[in-house]
C-alpha positions in Angstrom: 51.3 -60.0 184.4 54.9 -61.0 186.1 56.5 -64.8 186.4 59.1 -65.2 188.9 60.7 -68.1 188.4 63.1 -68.8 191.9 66.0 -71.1 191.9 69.1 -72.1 193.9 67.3 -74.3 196.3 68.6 -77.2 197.7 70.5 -79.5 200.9 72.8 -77.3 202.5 74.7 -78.0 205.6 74.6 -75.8 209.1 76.8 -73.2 208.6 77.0 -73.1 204.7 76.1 -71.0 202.1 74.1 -70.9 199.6 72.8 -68.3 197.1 68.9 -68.0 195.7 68.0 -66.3 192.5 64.5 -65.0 191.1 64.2 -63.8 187.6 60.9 -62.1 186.6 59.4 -61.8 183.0 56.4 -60.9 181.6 54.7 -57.7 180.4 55.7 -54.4 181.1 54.7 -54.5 184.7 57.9 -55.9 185.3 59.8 -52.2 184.2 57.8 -50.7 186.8 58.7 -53.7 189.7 59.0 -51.6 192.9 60.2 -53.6 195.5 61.1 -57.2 195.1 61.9 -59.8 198.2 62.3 -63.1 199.5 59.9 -64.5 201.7 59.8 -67.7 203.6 57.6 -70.4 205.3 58.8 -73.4 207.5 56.4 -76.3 208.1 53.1 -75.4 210.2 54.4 -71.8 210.3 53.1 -68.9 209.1 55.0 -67.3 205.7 57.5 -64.5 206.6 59.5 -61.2 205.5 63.1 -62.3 204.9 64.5 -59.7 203.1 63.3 -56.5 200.5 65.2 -54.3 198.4 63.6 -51.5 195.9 64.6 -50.7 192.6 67.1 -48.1 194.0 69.1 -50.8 196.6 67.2 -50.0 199.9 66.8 -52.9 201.7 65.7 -54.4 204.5 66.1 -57.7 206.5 64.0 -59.5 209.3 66.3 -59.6 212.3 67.0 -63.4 212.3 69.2 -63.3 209.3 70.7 -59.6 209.5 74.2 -60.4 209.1 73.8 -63.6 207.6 72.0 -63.1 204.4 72.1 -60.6 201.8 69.9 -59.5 198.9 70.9 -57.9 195.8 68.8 -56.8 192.3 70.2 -56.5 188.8 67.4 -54.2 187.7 68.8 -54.9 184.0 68.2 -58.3 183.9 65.1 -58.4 186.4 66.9 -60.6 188.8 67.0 -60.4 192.6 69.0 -62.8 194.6 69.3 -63.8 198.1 72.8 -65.2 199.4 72.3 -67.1 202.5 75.6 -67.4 204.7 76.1 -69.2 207.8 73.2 -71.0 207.5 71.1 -72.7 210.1 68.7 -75.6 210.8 66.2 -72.8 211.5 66.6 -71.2 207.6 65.1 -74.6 206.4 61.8 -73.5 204.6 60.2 -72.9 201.1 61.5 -69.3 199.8 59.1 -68.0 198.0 60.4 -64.4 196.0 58.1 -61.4 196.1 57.4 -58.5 193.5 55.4 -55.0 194.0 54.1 -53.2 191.1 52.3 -50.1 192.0 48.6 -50.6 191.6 48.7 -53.8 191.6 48.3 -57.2 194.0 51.9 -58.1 194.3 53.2 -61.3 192.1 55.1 -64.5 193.9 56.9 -67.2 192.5 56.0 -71.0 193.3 58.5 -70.9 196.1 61.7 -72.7 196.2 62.9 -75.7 199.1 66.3 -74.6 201.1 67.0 -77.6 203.9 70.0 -76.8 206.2 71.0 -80.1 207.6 73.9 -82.8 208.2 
């Protein structure tokens, strides 16, 4: 089993910044974490790929926040984070991190509230 535990959430205002982290513990599934990611879901929408990175730094980013946001992984310390730049009323949703074992359903944390507003 894996526990990601997400943090960083919070009121931002259009065009800030703001920076998520997700720390997973557990058993040893979480040396053989593949690909971790955020996800997110805005109010009567469905949830949504925000951004993915494997254990060697690949990633990947939907198109609505290439340039904007950027995800990074401290493999030593099981940690991915996700620093939101130029933000907009649009990011406002629950972030909810992502982990892939192989073999296995993948694990999520309980999600985590980012509002951009004035």
């Amino acid at each position: 089993q894996v526990q990601l535990v997400e943090s960083g959430g919070g009121l931002v205002q259009p065009g800030g910044s703001l920076r998520l982290s997700c720390a997973a513990s557990g058993s040893i599934d979480i040396f053989r974490i593949n690909v971790m990611g955020w996800y997110r879901q805005a109010p009567g929408k469905e949830r949504e790929s925000v951004a993915a990175i494997t254990r060697g730094g690949v990633t990947n980013y939907a198109d609505s926040v290439k340039g904007r946001f950027m995800i990074s992984r401290d493999n030593a310390r099981n940690t991915v984070y996700l620093q939101m730049n130029s933000v907009k009323p649009e990011d406002t949703a629950v972030y909810y991190c992502n982990a892939v074992v192989p073999g296995s359903m993948p694990y999520w944390g309980v999600g985590t509230l980012v509002t951009v507003s004035s």
